[in-house]
C-alpha positions, 0 to 999 in steps of 0.5 A, spaced: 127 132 349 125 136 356 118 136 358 115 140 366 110 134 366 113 129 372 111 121 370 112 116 365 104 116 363 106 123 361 112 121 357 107 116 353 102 122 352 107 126 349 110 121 344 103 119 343 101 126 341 108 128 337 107 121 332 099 124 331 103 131 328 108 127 325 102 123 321 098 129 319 103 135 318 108 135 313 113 138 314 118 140 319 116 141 327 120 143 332 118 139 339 123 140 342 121 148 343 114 146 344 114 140 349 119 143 354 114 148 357 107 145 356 103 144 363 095 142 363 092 145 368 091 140 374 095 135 372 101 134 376 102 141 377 107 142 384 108 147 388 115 148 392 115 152 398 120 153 404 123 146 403 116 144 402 112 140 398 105 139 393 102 137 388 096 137 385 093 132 381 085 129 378 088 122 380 080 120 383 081 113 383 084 107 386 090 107 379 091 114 378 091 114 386 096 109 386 100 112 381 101 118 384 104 116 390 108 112 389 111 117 383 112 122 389 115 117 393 120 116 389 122 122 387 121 124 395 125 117 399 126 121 405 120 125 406 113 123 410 107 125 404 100 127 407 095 126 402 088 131 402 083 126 399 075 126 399 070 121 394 064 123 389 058 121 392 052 118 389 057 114 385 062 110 385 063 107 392 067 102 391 072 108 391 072 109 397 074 103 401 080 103 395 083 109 398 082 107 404 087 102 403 092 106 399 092 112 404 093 106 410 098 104 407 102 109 404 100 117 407 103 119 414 097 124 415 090 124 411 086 129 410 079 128 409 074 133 405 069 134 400 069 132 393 063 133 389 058 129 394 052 131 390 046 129 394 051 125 400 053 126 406 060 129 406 062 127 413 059 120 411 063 118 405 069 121 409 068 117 415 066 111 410 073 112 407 076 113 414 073 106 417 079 102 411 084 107 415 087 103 421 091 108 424 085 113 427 090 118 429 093 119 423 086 122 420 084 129 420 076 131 417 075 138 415 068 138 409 070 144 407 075 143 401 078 149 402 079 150 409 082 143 409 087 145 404 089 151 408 089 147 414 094 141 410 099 147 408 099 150 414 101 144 417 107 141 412 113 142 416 120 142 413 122 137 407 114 134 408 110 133 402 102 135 401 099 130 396 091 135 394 088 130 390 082 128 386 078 136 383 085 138 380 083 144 377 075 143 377 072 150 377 065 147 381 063 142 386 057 138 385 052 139 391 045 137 391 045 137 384 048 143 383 054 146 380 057 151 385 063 155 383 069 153 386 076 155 385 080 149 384 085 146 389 091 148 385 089 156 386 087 155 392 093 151 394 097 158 391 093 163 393 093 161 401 101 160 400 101 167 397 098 171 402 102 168 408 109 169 405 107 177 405 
């Protein structure tokens, strides 16, 4: 069996959830048909373009994070990898000194945005998380998520991949207490990409 989904954990999930059908339903399914084009909204979704490279994922914590570059790493050995991140603010802080960790280590670039500061400062958690960052140089901090997302494709040269991790598909920003539309990193990502292949 085939399925469009990348990772292991996907893999799991997908035996997880063809053993529950199996228990429930009598009678005979076809999987193979079923699974090989399944796709979830937000969730390692890719997007190759000119020799170039993103994937779009909700990872928003230090293992989902982790997991994730290291899966496009290996599938991209000779490939620098920039990373679009931000934190939730109002929650969670712990997160930001683990990304800072992850991103010091393994991204080329970082670009730093918001993702649902709620009643915090954005430019503060950026900072917070740039403060883990070593090297400075390699920071660029741009609030407004799609703006910093137009900013990061425009900048990929030829065989780099752009990592846009955290809101994946989310149809909101959370700020001030407020659910404000947003239309979600993946269609951002597809639209921007769109309009300047024209």
């Amino acid at each position: 069996m085939n399925i469009s989904l990348l990772g292991d954990f996907n893999i799991y999930n997908v035996f997880s959830a063809i053993s529950l059908i199996q228990s429930e339903f009598d009678g005979d399914v076809n999987f193979k048909d079923i699974i090989k084009d399944i796709k979830i909204l937000g969730r390692m979704e890719n997007i190759t373009f000119d020799n170039k490279y993103i994937y779009v994922d909700y990872a928003h914590n230090y293992v989902s994070l982790d997991y994730l570059i290291s899966l496009v790493k290996q599938k991209h050995l000779n490939s620098k990898v920039n990373i679009l991140i931000g934190s939730t603010g109002n929650k969670a802080e712990s997160r930001r000194k683990e990304f800072g960790s992850l991103l010091n280590l393994f991204a080329d670039h970082v670009f730093l945005t918001a993702d649902d500061p709620d009643f915090e400062s954005p430019l503060e958690i950026c900072n917070e998380i740039a403060s883990y960052i070593e090297d400075k140089s390699k920071i660029e901090i741009i609030i407004d998520r799609e703006q910093a997302i137009q900013k990061a494709i425009a900048s990929l040269k030829d065989n780099q991949v752009l990592i846009i991790a955290g809101k994946g598909a989310d149809p909101y920003q959370k700020v001030n207490g407020n659910y404000e539309p947003y239309l979600g990193d993946f269609k951002i990502a597809k639209k921007f990409i769109t309009s300047n292949s024209k």
